[in-house]
C-alpha positions in Angstrom: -4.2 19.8 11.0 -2.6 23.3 9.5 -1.1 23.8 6.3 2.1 24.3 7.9 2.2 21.2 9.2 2.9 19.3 5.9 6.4 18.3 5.1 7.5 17.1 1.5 9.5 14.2 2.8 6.4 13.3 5.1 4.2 13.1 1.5 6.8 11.5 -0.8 7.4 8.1 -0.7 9.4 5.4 -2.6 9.0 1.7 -3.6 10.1 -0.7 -5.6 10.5 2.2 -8.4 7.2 3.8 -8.1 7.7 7.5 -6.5 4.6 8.1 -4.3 2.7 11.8 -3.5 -0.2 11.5 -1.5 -1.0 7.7 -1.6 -0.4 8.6 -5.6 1.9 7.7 -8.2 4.0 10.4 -9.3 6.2 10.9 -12.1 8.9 13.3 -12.7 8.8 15.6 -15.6 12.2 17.9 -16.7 10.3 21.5 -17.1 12.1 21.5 -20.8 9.9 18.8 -21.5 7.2 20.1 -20.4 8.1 23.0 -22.6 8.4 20.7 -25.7 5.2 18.6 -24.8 3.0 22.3 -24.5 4.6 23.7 -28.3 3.9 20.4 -30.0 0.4 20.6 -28.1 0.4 24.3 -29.9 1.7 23.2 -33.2 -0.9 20.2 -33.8 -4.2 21.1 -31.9 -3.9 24.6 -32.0 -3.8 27.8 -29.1 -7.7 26.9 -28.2 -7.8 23.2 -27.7 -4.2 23.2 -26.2 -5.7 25.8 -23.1 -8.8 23.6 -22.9 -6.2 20.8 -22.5 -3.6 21.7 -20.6 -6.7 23.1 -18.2 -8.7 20.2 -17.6 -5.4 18.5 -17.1 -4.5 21.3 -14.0 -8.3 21.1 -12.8 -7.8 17.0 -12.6 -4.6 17.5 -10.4 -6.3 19.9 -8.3 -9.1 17.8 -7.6 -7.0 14.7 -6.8 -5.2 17.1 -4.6 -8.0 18.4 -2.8 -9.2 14.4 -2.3 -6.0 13.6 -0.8 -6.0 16.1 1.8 -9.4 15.5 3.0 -8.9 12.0 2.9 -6.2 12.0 4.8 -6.0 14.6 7.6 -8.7 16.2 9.6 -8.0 20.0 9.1 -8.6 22.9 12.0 -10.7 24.9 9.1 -12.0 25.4 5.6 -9.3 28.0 5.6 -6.3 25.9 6.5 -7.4 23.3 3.9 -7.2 25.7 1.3 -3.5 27.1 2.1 -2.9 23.6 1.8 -3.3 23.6 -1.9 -1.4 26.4 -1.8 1.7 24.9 0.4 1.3 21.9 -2.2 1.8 23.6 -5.4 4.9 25.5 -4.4 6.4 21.6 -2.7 5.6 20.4 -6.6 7.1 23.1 -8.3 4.5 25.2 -9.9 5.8 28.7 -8.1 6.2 30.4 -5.1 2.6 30.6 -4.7 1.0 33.4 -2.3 -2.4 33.5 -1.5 -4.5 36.2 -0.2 -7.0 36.1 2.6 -10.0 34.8 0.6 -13.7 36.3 1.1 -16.0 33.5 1.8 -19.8 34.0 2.6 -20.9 30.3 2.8 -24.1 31.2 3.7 -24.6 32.9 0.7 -22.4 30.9 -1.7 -20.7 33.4 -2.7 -16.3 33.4 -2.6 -13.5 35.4 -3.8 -9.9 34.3 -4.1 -6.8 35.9 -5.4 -3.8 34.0 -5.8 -0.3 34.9 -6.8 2.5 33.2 -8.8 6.1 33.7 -8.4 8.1 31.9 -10.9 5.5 30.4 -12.3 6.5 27.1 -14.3 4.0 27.1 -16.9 5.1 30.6 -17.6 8.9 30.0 -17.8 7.8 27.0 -20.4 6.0 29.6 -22.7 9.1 32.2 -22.9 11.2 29.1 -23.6 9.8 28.0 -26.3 6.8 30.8 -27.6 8.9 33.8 -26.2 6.4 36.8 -24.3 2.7 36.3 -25.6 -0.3 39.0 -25.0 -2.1 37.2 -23.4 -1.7 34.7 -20.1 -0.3 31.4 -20.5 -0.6 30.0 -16.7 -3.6 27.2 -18.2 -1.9 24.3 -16.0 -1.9 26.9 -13.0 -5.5 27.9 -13.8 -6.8 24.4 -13.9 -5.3 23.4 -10.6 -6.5 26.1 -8.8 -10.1 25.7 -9.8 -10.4 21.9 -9.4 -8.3 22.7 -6.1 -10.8 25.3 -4.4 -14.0 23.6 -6.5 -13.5 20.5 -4.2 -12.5 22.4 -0.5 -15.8 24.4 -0.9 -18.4 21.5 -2.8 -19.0 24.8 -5.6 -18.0 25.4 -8.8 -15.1 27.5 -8.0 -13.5 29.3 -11.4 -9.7 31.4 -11.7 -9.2 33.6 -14.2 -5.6 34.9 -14.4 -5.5 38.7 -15.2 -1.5 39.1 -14.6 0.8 36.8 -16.0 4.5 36.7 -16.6 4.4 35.3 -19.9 3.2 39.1 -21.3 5.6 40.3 -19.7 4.0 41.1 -16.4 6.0 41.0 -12.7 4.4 38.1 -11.8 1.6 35.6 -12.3 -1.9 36.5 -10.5 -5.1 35.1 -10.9 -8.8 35.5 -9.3 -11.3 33.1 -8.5 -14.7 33.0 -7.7 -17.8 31.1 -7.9 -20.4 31.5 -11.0 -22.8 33.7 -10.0 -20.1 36.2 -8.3 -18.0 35.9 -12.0 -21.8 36.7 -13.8 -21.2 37.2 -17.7 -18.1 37.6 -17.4 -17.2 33.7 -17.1 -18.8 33.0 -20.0 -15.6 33.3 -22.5 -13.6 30.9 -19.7 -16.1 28.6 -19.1 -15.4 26.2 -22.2 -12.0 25.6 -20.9 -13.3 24.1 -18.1 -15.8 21.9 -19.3 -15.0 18.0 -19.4 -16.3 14.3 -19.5 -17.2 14.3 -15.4 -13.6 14.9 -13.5 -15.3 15.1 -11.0 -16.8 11.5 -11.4 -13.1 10.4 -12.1 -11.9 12.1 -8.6 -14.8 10.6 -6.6 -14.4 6.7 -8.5 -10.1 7.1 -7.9 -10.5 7.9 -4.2 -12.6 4.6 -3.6 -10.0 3.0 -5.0 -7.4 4.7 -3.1 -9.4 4.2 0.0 -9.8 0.5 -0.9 -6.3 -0.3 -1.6 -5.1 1.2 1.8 -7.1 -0.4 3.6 -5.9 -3.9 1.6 -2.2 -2.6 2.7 -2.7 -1.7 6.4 -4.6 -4.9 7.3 -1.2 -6.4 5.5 1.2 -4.2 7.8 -0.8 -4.8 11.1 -0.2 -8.3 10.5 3.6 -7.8 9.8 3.5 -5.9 12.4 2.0 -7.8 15.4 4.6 -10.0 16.2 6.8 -6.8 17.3 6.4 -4.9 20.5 8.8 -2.7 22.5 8.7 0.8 24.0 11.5 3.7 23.7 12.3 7.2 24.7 14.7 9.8 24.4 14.4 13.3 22.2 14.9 16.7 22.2 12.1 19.6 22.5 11.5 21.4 19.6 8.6 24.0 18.3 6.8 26.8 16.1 4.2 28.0 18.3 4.3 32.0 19.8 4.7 30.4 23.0 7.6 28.4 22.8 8.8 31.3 20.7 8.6 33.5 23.6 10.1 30.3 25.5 13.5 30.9 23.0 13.3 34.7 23.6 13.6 34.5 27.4 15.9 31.5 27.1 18.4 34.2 25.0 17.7 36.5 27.2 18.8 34.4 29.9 21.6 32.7 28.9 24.9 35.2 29.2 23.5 37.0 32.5 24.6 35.1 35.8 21.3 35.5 37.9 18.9 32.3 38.5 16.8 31.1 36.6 13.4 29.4 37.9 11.8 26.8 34.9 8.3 26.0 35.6 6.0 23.5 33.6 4.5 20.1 33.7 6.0 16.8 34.4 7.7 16.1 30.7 7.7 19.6 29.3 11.2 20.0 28.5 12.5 21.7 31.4 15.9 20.2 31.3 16.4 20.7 28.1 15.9 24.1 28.4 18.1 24.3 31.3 20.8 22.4 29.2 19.9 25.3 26.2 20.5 28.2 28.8 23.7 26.6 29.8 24.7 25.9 26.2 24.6 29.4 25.3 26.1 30.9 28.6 30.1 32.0 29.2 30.6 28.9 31.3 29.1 26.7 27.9 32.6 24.7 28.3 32.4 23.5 32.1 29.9 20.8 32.0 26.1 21.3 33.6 25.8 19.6 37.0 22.7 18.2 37.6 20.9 17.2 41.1 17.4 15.5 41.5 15.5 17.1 44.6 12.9 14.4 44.4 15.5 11.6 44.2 18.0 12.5 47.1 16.9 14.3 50.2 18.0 15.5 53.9 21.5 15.2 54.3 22.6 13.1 51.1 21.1 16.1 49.3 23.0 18.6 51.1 26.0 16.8 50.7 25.7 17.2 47.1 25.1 20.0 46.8 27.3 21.9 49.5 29.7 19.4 50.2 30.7 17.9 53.9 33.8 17.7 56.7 35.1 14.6 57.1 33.2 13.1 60.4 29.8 15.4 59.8 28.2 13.0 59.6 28.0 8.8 59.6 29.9 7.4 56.7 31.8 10.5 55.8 35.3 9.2 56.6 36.9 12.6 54.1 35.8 15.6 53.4 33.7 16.5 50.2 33.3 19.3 47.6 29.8 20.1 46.7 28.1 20.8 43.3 28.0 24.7 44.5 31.3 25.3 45.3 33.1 22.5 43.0 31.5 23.9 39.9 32.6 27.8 40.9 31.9 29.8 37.8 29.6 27.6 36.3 25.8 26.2 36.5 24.2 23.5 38.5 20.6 23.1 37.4 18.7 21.9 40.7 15.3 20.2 39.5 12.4 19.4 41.8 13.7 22.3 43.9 10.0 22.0 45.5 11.1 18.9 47.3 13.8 21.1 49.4 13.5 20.8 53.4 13.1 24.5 54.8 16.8 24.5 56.1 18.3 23.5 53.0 16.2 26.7 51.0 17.8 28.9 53.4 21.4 27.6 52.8 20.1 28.0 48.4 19.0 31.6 49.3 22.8 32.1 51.4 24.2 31.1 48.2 22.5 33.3 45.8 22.4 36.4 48.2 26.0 36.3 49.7 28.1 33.7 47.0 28.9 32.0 50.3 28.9 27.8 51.1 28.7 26.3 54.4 30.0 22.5 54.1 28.2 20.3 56.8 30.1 19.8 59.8 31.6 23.2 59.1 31.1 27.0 60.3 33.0 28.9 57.8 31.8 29.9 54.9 33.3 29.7 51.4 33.5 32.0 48.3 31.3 30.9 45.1 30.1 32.9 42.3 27.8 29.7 40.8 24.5 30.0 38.4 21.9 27.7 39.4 19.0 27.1 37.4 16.2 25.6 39.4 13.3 23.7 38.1 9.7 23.0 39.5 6.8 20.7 38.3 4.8 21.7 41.1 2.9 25.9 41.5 5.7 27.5 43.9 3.4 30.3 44.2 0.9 28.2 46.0 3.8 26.5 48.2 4.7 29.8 49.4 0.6 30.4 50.0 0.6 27.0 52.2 4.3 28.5 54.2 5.9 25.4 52.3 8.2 27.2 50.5 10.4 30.4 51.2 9.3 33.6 50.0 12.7 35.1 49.5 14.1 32.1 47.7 10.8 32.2 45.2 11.1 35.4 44.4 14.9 35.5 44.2 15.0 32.5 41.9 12.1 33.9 39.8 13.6 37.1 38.8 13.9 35.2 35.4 11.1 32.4 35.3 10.7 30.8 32.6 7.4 28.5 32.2 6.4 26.0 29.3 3.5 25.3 28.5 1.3 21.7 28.3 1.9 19.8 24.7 -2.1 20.0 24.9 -1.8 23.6 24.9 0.1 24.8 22.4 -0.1 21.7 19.6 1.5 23.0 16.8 4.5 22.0 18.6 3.5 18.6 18.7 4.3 17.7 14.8 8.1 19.5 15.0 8.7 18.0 18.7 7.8 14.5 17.1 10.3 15.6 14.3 13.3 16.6 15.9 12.7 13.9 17.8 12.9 11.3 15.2 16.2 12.6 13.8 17.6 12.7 17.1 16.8 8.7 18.1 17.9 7.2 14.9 21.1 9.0 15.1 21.7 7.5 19.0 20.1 4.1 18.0 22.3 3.7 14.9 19.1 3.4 13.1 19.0 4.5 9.3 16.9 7.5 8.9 13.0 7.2 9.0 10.0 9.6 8.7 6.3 9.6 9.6 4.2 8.5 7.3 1.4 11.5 6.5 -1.3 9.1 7.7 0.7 9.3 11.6 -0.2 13.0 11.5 -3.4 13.1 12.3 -3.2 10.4 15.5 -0.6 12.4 17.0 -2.2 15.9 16.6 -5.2 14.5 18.2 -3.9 13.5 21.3 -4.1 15.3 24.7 -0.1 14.1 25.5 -1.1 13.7 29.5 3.0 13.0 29.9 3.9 15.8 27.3 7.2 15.8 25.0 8.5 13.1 27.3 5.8 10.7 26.4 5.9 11.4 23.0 9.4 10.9 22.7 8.7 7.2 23.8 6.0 6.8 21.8 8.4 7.8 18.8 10.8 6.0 19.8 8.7 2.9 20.1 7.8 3.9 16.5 11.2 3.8 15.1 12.7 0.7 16.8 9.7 -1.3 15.6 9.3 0.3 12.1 11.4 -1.8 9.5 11.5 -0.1 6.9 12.2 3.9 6.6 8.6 5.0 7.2 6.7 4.8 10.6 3.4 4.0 9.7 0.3 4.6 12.4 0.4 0.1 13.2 3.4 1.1 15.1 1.9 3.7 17.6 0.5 2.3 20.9 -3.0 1.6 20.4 -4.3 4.0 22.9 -3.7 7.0 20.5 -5.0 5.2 17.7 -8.4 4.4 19.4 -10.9 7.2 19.4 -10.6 9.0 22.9 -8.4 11.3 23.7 -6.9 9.6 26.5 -5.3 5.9 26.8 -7.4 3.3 28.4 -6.1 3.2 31.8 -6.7 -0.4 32.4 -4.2 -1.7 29.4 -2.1 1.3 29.0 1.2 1.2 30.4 2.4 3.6 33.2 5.2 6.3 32.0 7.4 4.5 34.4 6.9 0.7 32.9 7.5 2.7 29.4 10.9 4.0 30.6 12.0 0.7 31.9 11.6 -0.8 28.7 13.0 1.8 27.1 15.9 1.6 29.1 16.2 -2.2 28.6 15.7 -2.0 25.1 18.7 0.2 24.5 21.1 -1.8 26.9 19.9 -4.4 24.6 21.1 -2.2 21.3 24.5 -1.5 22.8 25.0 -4.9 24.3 25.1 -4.3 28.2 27.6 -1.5 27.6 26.1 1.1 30.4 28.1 3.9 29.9 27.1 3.9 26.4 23.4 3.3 27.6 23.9 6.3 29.8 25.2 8.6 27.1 22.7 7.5 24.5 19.7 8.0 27.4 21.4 11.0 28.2 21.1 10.5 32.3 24.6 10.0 34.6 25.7 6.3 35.0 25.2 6.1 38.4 21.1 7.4 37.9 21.2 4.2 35.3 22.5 2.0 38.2 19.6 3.2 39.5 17.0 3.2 37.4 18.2 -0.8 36.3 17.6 -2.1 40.2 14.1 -1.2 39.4 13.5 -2.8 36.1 
């Protein structure tokens, strides 16, 4: 888990009018409140006991912070736990907070941090109400930030501000370190800090916590167990540098007219990205024609795709246009193209060199100028090795390759792909919007995804057809990515293939038997769904 992987609606929850943060109850303050609450805390206690106050009561939220994160995910690095705390504050309003790359010697014990507040809160309630002070006023901050960092590292961890926007500085900024790094001059700070065992409090809270979830997820499960169905359909998303290259090529791509080879693993994505390239190409308004390699062969494939005389062949009683010369000016996106016979990748490489068809049964050529966009599960390079594939057509149609990697290998993607994916199935299902619960988060990160983005799009969907409620909790993922290895028992996990049958039947189901509407919401043609239904 990364701190960028945490999404506010992911850690806020809502029931029966109790707003949950972190498996917490939270309640809403208005910051003029707040304001009020800290000058009446001025006018009755005084400046010393309010700080000591309104300090503890930062270091306790910290701490209950930093408990929730470990509790719940299982984080890359020491590091990436503490940008959480960062990432939380700014999601619950404290600031814009910044922090800088901290200087940890664990062997040693000895840390230094340095943390920055933009627009602090606590600040802003001082000028309100105080006006500019000399002296910082970011105690809450303080507090939080200590407790925070004092619980990621198991050390006293202490933050002393030094800049601080409510003397008038630019912005808020504060140091923290531990005890014997600070030396004597902690000691002025130190009774600020000191309370009845918060710590004690933290540790006796999270049993409870841990108690009462497991009370409410043996209470799901049963809820739970007398659903079961499977779905799938989604649309790739990501933040990693590789699929950030991915986009690049994919702009890059898009307005020229030469071919495009997409290379990746079964499930990656590819004709999505095809479909994205085409989306954001000059022929974007003639629709993308698409042709299976591995589902059509010999002559029914060539017939697609260049089109026949009537009387070439048995059964062709008139002639026929084919996808390359029908779709002149715009794309056909031929996936599988590994699966082509040797003829039929000469007659691909005619087409690209010379923007020339030959129909079957005929001699003479005709004029195209169409894109094609190929696609290949299978290492082309090695095919031309072996003499199974043409060298010309490789390196013609990889002038502009783009390949995507494995979900395993890149799995910051997984998180957003899951996302996207969400959004995009409750909006075809007609279901009302749902999120993954935080506790999903770490199930789904840890999984190898054998059948990439397209098997996590069924295992979403799966999610959100069963989920019924607004939140998809981890009861409703197969139990082969809850259990602890990395891969699916083989002897009770279903077969990609079984899962997309009962996707498939599970959506004719939502729309009634209506199988052009099936075949929009599945996104395949409605002949490929007359297809795929024999089989089910």
């Amino acid at each position: 888990m990364r701190a960028s992987d945490l999404k506010l609606n992911e850690l806020v929850g809502f029931s029966k009018g109790q707003l949950m943060f972190l498996d917490r109850r939270l309640l809403v303050n208005d910051l003029r409140a707040v304001s009020q609450f800290i000058k009446d805390l001025l006018d009755m206690v005084g400046i010393e006991q309010a700080r000591r106050i309104l300090t503890r009561y930062g270091y306790f939220w910290g701490q209950a912070d930093a408990q929730a994160m470990k509790r719940l995910f299982k984080w890359d690095s020491l590091e990436e736990l503490l940008k959480a705390g960062i990432r939380l504050q700014s999601m619950q309003g404290i600031g814009k907070v910044v922090g800088t790359a901290p200087l940890m010697d664990n062997e040693n014990g000895r840390y230094r941090f340095e943390v920055i507040w933009h627009n602090s809160g606590a600040a802003e309630c001082f000028i309100d109400e105080i006006g500019i002070t000399d002296h910082p006023v970011c105690w809450i901050n303080i507090g939080y930030s200590s407790g925070y960092v004092s619980c990621c590292v198991d050390k006293p961890i202490y933050f002393i501000e030094r800049d601080c926007k409510g003397k008038g500085d630019d912005h808020c900024i504060a140091i923290g370190a531990d005890v014997d790094t600070w030396g004597t001059e902690l000691e002025a700070y130190l009774p600020y800090f000191q309370s009845d065992d918060i710590q004690g409090k933290i540790e006796r809270l999270t049993a409870e916590l841990m108690q009462k979830n497991a009370e409410l997820e043996g209470q799901r499960k049963q809820s739970s167990d007398r659903h079961r169905s499977y779905g799938g359909a989604g649309a790739p998303a990501g933040c990693s540098e590789s699929y950030k290259r991915i986009i690049e090529r994919v702009t890059q791509a898009a307005p020229l007219t030469s071919p495009v080879l997409i290379t990746g693993e079964p499930g990656v994505g590819k004709h999505y990205i095809a479909r994205m390239i085409h989306r954001l190409s000059p022929s974007a308004s003639v629709p993308l024609k698409v042709v299976n390699c591995g589902v059509l062969s010999g002559t029914l494939l060539d017939s697609e795709l260049f089109g026949h005389a009537a009387g070439a062949f048995p059964g062709a009683d008139k002639e026929k246009e084919g996808l390359l010369e029908v779709n002149n000016g715009s794309t056909v996106f031929i996936d599988e193209i590994e699966h082509l016979s040797p003829a039929t990748q000469l007659k691909i490489l005619r087409v690209i060199e010379s923007d020339e068809v030959v129909r079957l049964g005929e001699n003479a050529p005709r004029q195209t100028n169409v894109r094609i966009i190929a696609a290949s599960e299978t290492d082309l390079a090695e095919l031309v090795r072996q003499g199974k594939f043409r060298s010309e057509l490789y390196y013609r149609l990889g002038t502009m390759e783009i390949n995507i990697p494995p979900l395993r290998n890149r799995r910051e993607d997984i998180l957003p792909v899951a996302r996207a994916i969400l959004k995009d199935q409750c909006g075809k299902l007609n279901l009302h919007s749902k999120r993954l619960d935080v506790t999903c988060l770490d199930y789904l990160l840890d999984y190898d995804w054998p059948g990439n983005a397209r098997e996590l799009e069924y295992v979403i969907t799966r999610a959100a057809l069963l989920a019924k409620k607004g939140v998809i909790t981890p009861e409703y993922l197969p139990e082969y990515i809850l259990g602890t290895n990395s891969q699916p028992d083989l002897a009770k996990c279903q077969t990609l293939a079984q899962v997309e049958q009962e996707h498939i039947r599970s959506v004719m189901r939502s729309v009634r038997g209506n199988k052009t509407r099936a075949a929009e919401m599945l996104g395949i043609g409605l002949t490929t769904l007359w297809r795929k239904l024999k089989n089910t």
